[in-house]
C-alpha positions as CSV (number, residue, x, y, z in Angstrom):
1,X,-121.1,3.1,-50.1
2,X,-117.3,3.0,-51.6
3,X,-115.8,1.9,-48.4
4,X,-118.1,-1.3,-48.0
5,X,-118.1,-2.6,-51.6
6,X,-115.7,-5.1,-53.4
7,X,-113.6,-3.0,-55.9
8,X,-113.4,-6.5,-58.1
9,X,-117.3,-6.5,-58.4
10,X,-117.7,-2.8,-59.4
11,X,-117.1,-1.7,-63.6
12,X,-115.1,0.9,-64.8
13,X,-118.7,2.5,-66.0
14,X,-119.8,2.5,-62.3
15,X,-116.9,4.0,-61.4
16,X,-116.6,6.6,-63.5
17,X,-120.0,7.4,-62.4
18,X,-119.0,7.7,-58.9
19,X,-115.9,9.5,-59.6
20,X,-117.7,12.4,-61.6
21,X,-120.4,13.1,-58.7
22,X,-117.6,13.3,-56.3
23,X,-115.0,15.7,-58.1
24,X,-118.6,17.6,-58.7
25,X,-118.7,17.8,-55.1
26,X,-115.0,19.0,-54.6
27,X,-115.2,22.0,-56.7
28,X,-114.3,24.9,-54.7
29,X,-117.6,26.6,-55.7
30,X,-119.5,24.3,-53.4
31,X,-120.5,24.5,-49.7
32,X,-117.7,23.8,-47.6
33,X,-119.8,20.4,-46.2
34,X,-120.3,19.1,-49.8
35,X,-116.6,19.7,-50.5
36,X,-115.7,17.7,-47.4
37,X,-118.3,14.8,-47.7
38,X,-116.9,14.4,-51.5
39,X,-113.5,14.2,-50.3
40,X,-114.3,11.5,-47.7
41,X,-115.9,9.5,-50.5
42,X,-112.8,10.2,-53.2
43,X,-110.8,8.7,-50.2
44,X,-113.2,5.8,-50.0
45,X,-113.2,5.3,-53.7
46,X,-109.5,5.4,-54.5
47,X,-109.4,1.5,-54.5
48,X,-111.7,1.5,-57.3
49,X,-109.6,4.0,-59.4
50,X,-107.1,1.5,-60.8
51,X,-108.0,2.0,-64.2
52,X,-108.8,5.3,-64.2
53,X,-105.1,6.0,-62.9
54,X,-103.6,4.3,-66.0
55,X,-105.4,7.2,-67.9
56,X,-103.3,10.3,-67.7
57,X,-106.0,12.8,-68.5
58,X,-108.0,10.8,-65.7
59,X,-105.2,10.1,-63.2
60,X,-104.9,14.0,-64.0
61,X,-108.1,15.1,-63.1
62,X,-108.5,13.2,-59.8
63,X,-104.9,14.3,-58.5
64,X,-106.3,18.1,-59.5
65,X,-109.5,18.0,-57.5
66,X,-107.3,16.5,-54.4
67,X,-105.0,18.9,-54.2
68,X,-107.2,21.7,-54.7
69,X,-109.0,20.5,-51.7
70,X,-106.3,20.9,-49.5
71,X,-106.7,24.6,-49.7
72,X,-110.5,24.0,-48.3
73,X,-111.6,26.4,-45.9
74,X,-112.9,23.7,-43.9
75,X,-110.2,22.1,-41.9
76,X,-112.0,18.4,-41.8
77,X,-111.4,18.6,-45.5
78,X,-107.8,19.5,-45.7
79,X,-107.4,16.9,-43.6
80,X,-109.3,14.2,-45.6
81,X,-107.5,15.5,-48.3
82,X,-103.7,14.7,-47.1
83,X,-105.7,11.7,-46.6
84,X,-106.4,10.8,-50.1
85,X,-102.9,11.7,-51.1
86,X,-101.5,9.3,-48.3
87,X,-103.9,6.7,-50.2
88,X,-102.4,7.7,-53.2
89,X,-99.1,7.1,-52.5
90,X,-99.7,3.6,-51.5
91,X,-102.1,2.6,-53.9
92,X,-100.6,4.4,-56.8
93,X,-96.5,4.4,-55.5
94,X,-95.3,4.3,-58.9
95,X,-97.5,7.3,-61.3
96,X,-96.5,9.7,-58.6
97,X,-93.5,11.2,-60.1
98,X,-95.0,13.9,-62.5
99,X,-97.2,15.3,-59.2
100,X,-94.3,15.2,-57.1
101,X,-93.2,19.0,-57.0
102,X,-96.4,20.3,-56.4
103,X,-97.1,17.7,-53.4
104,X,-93.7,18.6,-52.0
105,X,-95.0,22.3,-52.2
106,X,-98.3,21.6,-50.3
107,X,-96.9,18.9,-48.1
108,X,-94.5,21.4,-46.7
109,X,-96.6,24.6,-46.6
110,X,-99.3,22.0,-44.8
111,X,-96.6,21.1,-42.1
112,X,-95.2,24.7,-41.7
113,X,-98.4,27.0,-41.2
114,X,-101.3,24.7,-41.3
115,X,-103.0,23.8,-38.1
116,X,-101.4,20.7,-36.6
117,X,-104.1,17.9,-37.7
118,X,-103.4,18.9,-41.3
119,X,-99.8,18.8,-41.0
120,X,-99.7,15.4,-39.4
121,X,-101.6,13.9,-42.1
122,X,-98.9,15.7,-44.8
123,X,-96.4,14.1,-42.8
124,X,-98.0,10.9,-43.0
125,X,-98.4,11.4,-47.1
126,X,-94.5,11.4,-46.7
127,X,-94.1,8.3,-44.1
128,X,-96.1,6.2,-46.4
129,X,-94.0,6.7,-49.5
130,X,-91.1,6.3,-47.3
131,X,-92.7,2.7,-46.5
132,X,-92.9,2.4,-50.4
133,X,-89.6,2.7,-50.8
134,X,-88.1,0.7,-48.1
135,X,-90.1,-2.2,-49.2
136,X,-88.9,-1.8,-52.4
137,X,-85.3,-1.5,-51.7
138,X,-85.8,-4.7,-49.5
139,X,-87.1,-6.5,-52.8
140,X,-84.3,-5.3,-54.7
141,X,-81.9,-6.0,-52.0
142,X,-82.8,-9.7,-52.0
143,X,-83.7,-9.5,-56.1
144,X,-81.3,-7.2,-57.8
145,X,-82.4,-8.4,-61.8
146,X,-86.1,-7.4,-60.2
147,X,-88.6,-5.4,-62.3
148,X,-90.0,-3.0,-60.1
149,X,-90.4,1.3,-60.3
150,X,-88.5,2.9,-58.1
151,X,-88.9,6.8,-58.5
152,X,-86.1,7.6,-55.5
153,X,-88.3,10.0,-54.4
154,X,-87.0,10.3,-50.8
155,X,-83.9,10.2,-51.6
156,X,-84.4,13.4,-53.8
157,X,-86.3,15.0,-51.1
158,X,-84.6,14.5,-48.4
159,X,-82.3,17.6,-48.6
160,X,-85.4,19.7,-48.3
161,X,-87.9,17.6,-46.5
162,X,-85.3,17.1,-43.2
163,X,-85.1,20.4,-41.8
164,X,-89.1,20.8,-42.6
165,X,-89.0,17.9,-40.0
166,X,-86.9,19.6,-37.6
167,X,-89.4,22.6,-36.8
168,X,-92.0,20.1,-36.0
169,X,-90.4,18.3,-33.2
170,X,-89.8,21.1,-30.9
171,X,-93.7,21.2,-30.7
172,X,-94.1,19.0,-28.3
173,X,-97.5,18.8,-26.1
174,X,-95.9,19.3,-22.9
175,X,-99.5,19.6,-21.0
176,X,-98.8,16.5,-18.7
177,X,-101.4,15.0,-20.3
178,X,-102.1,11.2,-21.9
179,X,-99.6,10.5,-25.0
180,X,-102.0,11.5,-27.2
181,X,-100.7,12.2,-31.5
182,X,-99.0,15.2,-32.0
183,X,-97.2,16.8,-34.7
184,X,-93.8,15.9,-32.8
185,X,-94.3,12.4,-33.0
186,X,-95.3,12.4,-36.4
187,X,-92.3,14.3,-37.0
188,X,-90.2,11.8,-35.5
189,X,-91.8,8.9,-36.9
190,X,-91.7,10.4,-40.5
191,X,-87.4,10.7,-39.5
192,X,-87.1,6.9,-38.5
193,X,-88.8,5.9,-41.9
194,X,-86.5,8.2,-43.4
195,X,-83.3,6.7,-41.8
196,X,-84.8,3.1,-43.0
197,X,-85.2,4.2,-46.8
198,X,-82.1,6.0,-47.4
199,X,-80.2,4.9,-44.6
200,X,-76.2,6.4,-43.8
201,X,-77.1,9.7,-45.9
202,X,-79.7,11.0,-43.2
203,X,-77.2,11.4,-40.6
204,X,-75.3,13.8,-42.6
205,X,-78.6,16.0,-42.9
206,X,-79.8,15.4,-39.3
207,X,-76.3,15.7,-37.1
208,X,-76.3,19.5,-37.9
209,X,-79.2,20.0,-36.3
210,X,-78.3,17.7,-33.0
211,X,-75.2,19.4,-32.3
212,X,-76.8,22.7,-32.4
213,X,-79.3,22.2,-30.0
214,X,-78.3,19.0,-28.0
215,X,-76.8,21.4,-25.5
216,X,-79.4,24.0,-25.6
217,X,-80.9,25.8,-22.7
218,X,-83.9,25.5,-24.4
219,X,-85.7,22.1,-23.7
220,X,-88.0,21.9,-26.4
221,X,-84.7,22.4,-28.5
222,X,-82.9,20.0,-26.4
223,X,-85.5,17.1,-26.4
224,X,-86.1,17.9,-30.0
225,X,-82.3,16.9,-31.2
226,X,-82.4,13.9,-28.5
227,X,-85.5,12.7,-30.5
228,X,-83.8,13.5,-33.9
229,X,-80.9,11.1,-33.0
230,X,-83.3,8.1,-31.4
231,X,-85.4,8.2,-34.7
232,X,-82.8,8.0,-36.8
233,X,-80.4,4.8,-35.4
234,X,-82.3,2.3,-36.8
235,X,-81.0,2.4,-40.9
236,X,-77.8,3.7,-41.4
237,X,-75.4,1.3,-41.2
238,X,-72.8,0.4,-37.9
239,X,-69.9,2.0,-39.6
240,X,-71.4,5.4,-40.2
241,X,-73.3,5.7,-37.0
242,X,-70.6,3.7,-34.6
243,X,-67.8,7.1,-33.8
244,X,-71.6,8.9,-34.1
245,X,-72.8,7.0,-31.4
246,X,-69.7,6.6,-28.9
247,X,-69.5,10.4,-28.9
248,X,-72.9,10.9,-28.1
249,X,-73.6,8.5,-25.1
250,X,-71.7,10.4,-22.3
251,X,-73.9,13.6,-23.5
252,X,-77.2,11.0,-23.2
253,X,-76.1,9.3,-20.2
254,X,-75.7,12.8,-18.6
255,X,-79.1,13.8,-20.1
256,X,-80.7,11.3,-18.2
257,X,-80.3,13.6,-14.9
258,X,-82.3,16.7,-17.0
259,X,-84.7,18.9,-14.7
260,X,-87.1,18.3,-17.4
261,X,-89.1,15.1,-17.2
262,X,-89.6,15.2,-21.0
263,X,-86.2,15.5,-21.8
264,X,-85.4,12.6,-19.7
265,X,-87.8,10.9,-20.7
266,X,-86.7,10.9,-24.7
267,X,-83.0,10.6,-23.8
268,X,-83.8,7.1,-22.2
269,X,-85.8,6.0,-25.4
270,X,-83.0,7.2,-27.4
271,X,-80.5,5.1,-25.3
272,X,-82.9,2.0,-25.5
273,X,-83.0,2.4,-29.2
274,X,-78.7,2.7,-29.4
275,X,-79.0,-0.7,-27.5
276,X,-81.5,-2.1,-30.1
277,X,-79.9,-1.1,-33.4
278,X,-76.0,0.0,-32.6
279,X,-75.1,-2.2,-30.0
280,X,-71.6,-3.1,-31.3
281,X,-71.0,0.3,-31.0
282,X,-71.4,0.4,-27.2
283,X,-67.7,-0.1,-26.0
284,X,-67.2,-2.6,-22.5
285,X,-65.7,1.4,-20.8
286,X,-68.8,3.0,-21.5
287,X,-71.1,0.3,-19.7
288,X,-70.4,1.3,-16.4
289,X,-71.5,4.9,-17.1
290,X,-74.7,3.5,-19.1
291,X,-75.6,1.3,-16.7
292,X,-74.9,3.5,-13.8
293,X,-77.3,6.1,-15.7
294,X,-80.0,3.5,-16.6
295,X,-80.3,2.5,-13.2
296,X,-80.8,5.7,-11.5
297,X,-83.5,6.3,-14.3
298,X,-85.2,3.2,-13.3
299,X,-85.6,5.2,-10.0
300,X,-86.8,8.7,-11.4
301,X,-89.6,10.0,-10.0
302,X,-91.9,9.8,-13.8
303,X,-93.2,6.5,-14.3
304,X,-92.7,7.5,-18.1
305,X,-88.5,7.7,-17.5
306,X,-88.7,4.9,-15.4
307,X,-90.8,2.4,-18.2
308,X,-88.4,3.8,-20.8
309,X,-85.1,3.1,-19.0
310,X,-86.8,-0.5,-18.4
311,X,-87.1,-0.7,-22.2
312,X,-83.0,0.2,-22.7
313,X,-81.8,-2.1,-20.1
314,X,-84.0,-5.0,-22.2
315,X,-82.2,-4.1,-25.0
316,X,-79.2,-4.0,-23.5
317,X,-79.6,-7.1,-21.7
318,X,-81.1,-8.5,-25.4
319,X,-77.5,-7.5,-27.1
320,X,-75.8,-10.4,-24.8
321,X,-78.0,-12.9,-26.7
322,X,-74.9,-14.9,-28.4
323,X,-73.0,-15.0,-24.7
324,X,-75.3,-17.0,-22.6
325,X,-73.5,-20.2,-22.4
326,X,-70.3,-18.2,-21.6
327,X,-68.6,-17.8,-18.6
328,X,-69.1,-14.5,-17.9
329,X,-70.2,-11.8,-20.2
330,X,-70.3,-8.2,-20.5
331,X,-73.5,-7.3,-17.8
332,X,-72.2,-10.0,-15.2
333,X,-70.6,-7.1,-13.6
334,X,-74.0,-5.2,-13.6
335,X,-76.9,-7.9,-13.1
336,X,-77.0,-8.0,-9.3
337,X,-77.8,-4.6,-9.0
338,X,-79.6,-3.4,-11.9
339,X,-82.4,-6.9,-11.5
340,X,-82.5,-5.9,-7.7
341,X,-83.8,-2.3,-9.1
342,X,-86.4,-3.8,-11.7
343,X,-87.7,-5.9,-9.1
344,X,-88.2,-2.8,-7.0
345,X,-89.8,-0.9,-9.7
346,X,-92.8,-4.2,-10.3
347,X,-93.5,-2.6,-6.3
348,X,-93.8,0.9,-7.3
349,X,-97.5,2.9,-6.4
350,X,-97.6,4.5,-9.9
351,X,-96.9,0.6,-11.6
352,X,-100.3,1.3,-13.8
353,X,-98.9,3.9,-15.4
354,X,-97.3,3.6,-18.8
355,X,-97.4,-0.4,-18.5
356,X,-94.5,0.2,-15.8
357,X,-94.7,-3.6,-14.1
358,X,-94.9,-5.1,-17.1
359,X,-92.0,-3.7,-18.7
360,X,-89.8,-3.8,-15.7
361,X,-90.5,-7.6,-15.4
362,X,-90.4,-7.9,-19.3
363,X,-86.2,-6.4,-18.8
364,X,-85.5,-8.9,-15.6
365,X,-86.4,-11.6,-17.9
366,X,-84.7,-10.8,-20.6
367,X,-81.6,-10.2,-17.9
368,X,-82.1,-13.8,-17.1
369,X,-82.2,-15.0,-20.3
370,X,-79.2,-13.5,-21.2
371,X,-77.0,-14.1,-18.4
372,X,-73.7,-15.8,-18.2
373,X,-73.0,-19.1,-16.1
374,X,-71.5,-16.8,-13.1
375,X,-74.6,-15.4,-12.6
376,X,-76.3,-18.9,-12.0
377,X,-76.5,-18.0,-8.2
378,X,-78.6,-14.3,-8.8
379,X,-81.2,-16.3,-10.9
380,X,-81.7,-18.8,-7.8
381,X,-82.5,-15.8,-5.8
382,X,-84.3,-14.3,-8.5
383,X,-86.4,-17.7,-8.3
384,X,-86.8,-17.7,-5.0
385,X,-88.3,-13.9,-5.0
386,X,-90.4,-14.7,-7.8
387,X,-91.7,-17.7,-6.3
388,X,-92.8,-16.1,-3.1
389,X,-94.3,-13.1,-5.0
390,X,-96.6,-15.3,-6.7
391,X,-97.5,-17.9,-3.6
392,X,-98.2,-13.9,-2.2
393,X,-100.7,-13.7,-5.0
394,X,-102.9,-15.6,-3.5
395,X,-103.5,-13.9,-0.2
396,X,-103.6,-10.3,-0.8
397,X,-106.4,-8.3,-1.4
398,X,-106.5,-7.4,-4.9
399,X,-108.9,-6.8,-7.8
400,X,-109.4,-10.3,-10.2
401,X,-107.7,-9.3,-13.1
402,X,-105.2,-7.4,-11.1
403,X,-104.1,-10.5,-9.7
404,X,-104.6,-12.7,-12.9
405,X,-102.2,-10.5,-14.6
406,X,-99.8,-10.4,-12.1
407,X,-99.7,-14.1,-11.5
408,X,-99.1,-14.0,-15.3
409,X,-95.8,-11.8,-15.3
410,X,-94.7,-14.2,-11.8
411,X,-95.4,-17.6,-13.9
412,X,-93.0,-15.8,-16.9
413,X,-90.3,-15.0,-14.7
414,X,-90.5,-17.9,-12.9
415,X,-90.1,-20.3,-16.3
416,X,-86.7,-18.2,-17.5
417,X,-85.1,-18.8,-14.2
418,X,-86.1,-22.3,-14.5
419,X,-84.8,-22.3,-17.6
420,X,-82.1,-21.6,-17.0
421,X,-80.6,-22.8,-13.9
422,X,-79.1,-26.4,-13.7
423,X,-80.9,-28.8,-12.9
424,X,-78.9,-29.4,-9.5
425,X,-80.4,-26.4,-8.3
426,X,-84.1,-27.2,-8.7
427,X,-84.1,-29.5,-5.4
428,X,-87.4,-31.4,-4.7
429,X,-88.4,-29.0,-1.8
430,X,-88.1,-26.0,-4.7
431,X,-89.5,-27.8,-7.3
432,X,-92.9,-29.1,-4.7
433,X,-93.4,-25.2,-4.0
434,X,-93.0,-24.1,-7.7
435,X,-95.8,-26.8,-8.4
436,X,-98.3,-26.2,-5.6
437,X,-97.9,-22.4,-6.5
438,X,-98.5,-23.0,-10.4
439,X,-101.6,-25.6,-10.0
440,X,-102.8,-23.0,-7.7
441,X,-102.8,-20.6,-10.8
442,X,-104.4,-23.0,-12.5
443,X,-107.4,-23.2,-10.2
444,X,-108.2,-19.9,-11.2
445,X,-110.8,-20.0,-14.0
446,X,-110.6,-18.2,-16.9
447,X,-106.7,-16.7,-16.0
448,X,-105.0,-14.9,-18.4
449,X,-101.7,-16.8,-16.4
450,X,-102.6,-20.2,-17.6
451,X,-100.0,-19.7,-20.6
452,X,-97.8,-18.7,-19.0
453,X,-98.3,-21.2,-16.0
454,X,-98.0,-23.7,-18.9
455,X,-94.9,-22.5,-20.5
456,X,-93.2,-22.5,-16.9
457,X,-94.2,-26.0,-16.4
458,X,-92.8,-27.1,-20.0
459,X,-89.5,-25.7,-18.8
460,X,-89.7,-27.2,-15.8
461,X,-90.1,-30.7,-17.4
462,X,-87.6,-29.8,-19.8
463,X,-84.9,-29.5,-17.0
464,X,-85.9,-32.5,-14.1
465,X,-86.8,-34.8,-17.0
466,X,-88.2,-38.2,-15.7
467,X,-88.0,-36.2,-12.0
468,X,-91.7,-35.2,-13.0
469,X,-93.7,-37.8,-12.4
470,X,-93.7,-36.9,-8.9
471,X,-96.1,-34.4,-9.7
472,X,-97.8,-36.5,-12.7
473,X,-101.5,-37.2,-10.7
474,X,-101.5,-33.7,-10.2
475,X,-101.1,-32.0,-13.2
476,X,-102.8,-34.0,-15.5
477,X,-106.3,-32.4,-14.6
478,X,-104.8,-29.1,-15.3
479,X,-103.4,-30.2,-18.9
480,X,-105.7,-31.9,-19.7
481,X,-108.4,-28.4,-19.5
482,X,-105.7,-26.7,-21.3
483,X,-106.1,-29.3,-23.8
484,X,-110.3,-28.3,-23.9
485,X,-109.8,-24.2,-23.9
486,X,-110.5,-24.1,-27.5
487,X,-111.9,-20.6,-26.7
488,X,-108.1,-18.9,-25.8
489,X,-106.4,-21.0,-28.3
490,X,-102.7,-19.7,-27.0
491,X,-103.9,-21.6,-23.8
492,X,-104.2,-24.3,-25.8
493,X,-101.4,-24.7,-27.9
494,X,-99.1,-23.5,-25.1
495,X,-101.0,-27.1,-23.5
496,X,-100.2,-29.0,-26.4
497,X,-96.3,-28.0,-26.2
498,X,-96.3,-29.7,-22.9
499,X,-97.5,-32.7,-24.1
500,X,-94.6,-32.5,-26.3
501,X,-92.4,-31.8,-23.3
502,X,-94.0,-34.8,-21.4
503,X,-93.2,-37.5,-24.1
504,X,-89.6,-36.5,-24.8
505,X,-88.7,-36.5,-21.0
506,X,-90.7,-39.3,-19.7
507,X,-91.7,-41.6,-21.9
508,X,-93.1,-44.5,-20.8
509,X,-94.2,-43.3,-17.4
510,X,-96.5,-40.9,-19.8
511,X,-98.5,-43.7,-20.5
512,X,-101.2,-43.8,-18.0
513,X,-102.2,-40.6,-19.6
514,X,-102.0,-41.3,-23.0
515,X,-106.1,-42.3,-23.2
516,X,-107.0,-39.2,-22.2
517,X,-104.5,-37.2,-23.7
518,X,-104.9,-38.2,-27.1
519,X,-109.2,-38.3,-26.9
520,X,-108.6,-34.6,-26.3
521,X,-106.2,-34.1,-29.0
522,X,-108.9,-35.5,-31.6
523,X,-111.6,-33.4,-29.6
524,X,-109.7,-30.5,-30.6
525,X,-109.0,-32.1,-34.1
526,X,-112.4,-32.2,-34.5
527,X,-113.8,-28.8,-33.2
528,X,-115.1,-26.1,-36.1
529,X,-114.5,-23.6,-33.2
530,X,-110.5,-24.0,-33.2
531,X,-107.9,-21.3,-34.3
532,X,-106.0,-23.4,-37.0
């Protein structure tokens, strides 16, 4: 009943009403299925509490019958009853100070010697106050002179809480089985929030524990302080993790060639996640060794390795961002090769597992993106393999939405190589094939590729300019249904960009269109279907 009503609509009379029925069905004198439906409904309720939480005695009270519950014999229950103190923490951030010692007391023994559902819902009590506090020290950040309660409570914690952390993430689920939650992951997620609250002082708490074990024998060990540096990169600031992280690479890159598929596995997330936060610190002598690793990962034999060394060579590519107009820049040296082995990866037998293709076309187009001029000619050939991959599409034997996704990844890489070549090397015999193959994409109803398609073709207009009304008569038809799909209303807006595109390159050989083009605009004006 709690979780479908409006807390505006409901008096504090009602409330209370509710409240004492459930802590009468939390006492620890009642059946273990009475204690865990009333703590399901408390967790339901706490939105309702406000007032009651401004009421020591009150606020007392509920905090009391939670916490007793998380000494239920019945598992469900201590697990609905980390629950309600996750809720409590981020509905209530700021009265949790005076409760603080005995939550750190059943938080821990919860994560230490409870079964592992109840410890990753302690963990999560901590991950949420950690989100608290971040946001908070983002507010003050921006507005020092702000009013706002910040208890610190991480910070305090932190000494104690960390190496509670530790134990859990050398229990990994190593079955081979699907990526499901685990106390490891919690583990490592409750680390990364604790890097963004408190920022340069976790490394001095977690860097004991990587050196011990980074070179272990033991892989849990070994994986464990490879996952304790990934999670905590992204916080502390460029200064205090820079000599951290130039030290470490050599040790990751050579952890890339583990026997264990795990450890290889983390150690290629870790690097991605250098490449996404620490970046300066990446010096241009340790690229060939990086890339050199990354590439040979893109080749390992687990299709969860491979995806995550496609995810560091995106964010490596993604660090060049404020170098594509130059000359050269720092992967020139590396493109060639390292876009040859994504492309070979899209062909792989196992490309269903862990979004493989995706993300291996996802890192060749942030490559592109991010090359330098000198690597003008690759992109052509990058083109010209794209291009024949998709006009492929169309005569193999595949399932539907197989191919409609495909043909969606094709169309993307094909727009960022249009986008950025010159347009003296988009020739009219190119620039016919990249049409017939994109209105071909178009034919297909209902393709998740239209967007795509579209985007392509507003780079394409972008770069031949007036060159485009060549294909005008063509590719009106198909704009002009993007310009009707109200019902995928990315389709649509992606369609309404072009028209954009059209004006400011042709304008007024775009006038034969115009009728029709702007009836459809006022269609769409007009429709009490449209996402506004």
């Amino acid at each position: 009943m709690c979780d479908n009503m409006d807390p505006s609509r409901v008096g504090k009379n009602l409330v209370d009403q509710i409240l004492n029925t459930i802590v009468d069905g939390m006492r620890s004198d009642r059946p273990n299925e009475i204690r865990r439906a009333a703590v399901t409904a408390m967790c339901n309720s706490l939105e309702f509490t406000a007032e009651n939480f401004e009421i020591p005695t009150e606020r007392d009270m509920i905090m009391s019958v939670v916490c007793e519950a998380t000494q239920c014999a019945d598992l469900n229950a201590r697990v609905k009853a980390f629950e309600c103190i996750a809720a409590v923490a981020n509905l209530y951030y700021d009265k949790l100070q005076h409760y603080m010692e005995a939550l750190f007391r059943l938080t821990a023994t919860a994560i230490q010697s409870d079964d592992q559902m109840v410890g990753q819902q302690a963990i999560e009590f901590w991950s949420t106050v950690c989100d608290e506090e971040s946001e908070i020290v983002d507010i003050l950040r921006e507005n020092p002179d702000e009013s706002i309660p910040f208890l610190k409570i991480v910070d305090q914690a932190a000494a104690l809480l960390v190496p509670i952390l530790w134990e859990t993430l050398s229990k990994q689920d190593d079955s081979g089985g699907d990526d499901s939650w685990n106390i490891a992951m919690a583990g490592a997620t409750c680390l990364d929030a604790i890097a963004q609250t408190i920022e340069d002082k976790v490394v001095d708490l977690v860097l004991p524990y990587i050196h011990a074990n980074i070179n272990s024998a033991e892989w849990r060990l070994k994986e464990a302080s490879v996952m304790a540096f990934g999670s905590i990169v992204n916080g502390p600031s460029d200064v205090k993790l820079a000599p951290i992280v130039q030290a470490a690479l050599p040790v990751l890159v050579r952890l890339l060639q583990d026997p264990n598929a795990l450890v290889r596995d983390t150690t290629a997330w870790t690097i991605g996640r250098i490449c996404e936060f620490q970046a300066l610190a990446i010096s241009p002598d340790m690229l060939p060794d990086l890339v050199g690793g990354l590439s040979a990962a893109l080749e390992d034999s687990s299709s969860k390795v491979a995806s995550q060394a496609c995810f560091a060579v995106h964010n490596l590519a993604a660090a060049c961002s404020q170098e594509t107009e130059a000359p050269t820049n720092a992967l020139s040296k590396f493109m060639p090769t390292v876009l040859q082995k994504l492309l070979a990866v899209t062909m792989r037998d196992d490309w269903e597992t862990e979004n493989l293709r995706a993300t291996a076309y996802e890192a060749a187009n942030m490559l592109v993106t991010n090359s330098a001029r000198d690597m003008q000619p690759v992109v052509l050939r990058v083109l010209t393999e794209a291009l024949g991959r998709l006009e492929a599409t169309f005569t193999v034997q595949v399932d539907p939405q197989e191919r409609m996704n495909l043909q969606s990844l094709l169309c993307g890489l094909v727009g960022v190589c249009v986008r950025k070549l010159p347009e003296s090397d988009l020739n009219e015999a190119l620039t016919d094939r990249l049409m017939q193959a994109i209105l071909a994409v178009f034919n297909i109803k209902g393709a998740v590729a239209h967007e795509d398609a579209f985007m392509s073709i507003g780079f394409l207009i972008d770069k031949i300019q007036i060159r485009f009304c060549r294909y005008l008569d063509h590719f009106q038809v198909c704009l002009l249904n993007g310009l009707k799909n109200v019902e995928e209303h990315q389709v649509c807006t992606v369609a309404v960009g072009v028209v954009g595109d059209m004006c400011r390159a042709l304008n007024g050989k775009v006038l034969p269109l115009c009728d029709a083009i702007v009836r459809s605009l006022l269609e769409l004006l007009q429709s009490p279907t449209l996402n506004r």
